[in-house]
N, C-alpha and C positions, 0 to 999 in steps of 0.2 A: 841866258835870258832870251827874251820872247819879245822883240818888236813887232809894234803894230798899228796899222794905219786906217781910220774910220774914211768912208762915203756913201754917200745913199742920203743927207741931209736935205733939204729945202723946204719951202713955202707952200703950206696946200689949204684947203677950206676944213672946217670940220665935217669930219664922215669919210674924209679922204685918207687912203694909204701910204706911207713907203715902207720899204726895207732900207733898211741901212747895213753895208758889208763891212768887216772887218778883214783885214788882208795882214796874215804873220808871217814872220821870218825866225828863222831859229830851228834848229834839228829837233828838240823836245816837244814840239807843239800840240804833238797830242797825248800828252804827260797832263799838263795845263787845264785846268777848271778855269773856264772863260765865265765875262760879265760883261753888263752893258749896266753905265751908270749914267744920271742925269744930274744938271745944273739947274735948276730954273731961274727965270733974272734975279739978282740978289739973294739968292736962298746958297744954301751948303747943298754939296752933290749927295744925290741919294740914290738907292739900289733899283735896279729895275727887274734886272734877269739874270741867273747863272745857269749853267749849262758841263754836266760830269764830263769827263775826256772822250767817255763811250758815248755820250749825247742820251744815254737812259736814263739820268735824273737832269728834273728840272724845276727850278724855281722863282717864282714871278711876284712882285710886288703886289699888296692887295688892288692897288688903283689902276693896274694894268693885264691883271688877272684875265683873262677872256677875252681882251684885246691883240695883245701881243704874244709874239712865238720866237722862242729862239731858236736855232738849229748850229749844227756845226758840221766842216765837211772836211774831216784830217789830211784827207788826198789831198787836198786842194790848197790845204790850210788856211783855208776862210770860214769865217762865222757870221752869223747874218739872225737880225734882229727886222721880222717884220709886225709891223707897226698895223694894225687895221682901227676903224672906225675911233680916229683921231679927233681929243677934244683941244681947247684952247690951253687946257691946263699943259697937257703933253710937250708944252711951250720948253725948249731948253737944250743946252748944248749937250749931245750924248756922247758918251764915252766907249768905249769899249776897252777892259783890263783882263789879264789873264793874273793868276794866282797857281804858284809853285804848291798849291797843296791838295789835299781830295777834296772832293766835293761833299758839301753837306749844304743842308735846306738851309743851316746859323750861317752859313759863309756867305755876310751879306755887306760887311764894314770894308769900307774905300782901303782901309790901313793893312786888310792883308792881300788886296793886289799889290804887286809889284811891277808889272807893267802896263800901260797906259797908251793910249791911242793919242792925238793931238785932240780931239772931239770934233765935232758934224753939228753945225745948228739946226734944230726942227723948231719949226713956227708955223701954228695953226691958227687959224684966224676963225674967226665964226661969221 
């Protein structure tokens, strides 16, 4: 298995950026179809972005479509989630999971990661 640990989280206005980095540990890691999931307060975590092992496919939530990019860098074994022109909604703890499976555009349900970051809270204010 593939631990992993989120930062890059804080407090910015709307229109403002971050990147948020994921940092793994594990000899397979670039086996691994990575994702970045969100909380928002009281809601069920939902998908944002995944990302193929090679980093040539990718797939983005419709509400983050154009805003956000995800990359991944196997050398390094970090993956990185930037954030541009940031609403209030974007409000929520993000996750970042890696899944032991291929990558496909349907691989988007929390239940086939298997590993999990602690999460990073983003809070956008307007």
């Amino acid at each position: 298995q593939v631990q992993l640990e989120e930062s890059g989280g804080g407090s910015v206005q709307a229109g403002d950026s971050l990147r948020l980095s994921c940092a793994a540990s594990g000899r397979t890691f670039s086996t691994y179809t990575l994702g970045w999931f969100r909380q928002p307060p009281g809601k069920d975590r939902e998908f944002v972005s995944t990302i193929s092992w090679s980093g040539g496919g990718t797939s983005y939530a419709d509400s983050v479509r154009g805003r956000f990019s995800i990359s991944r860098d196997n050398a390094k074994k970090m993956f990185y989630l930037q954030m541009n022109s940031l609403k209030p909604e974007d409000t929520a703890d993000y996750y970042c999971a890696a899944a032991f499976k291929p990558y496909a555009e349907t691989l988007r349900d929390p239940t086939d990661f298997g590993s999990w970051g602690q999460g990073t809270q983003v809070t956008v204010s307007s």
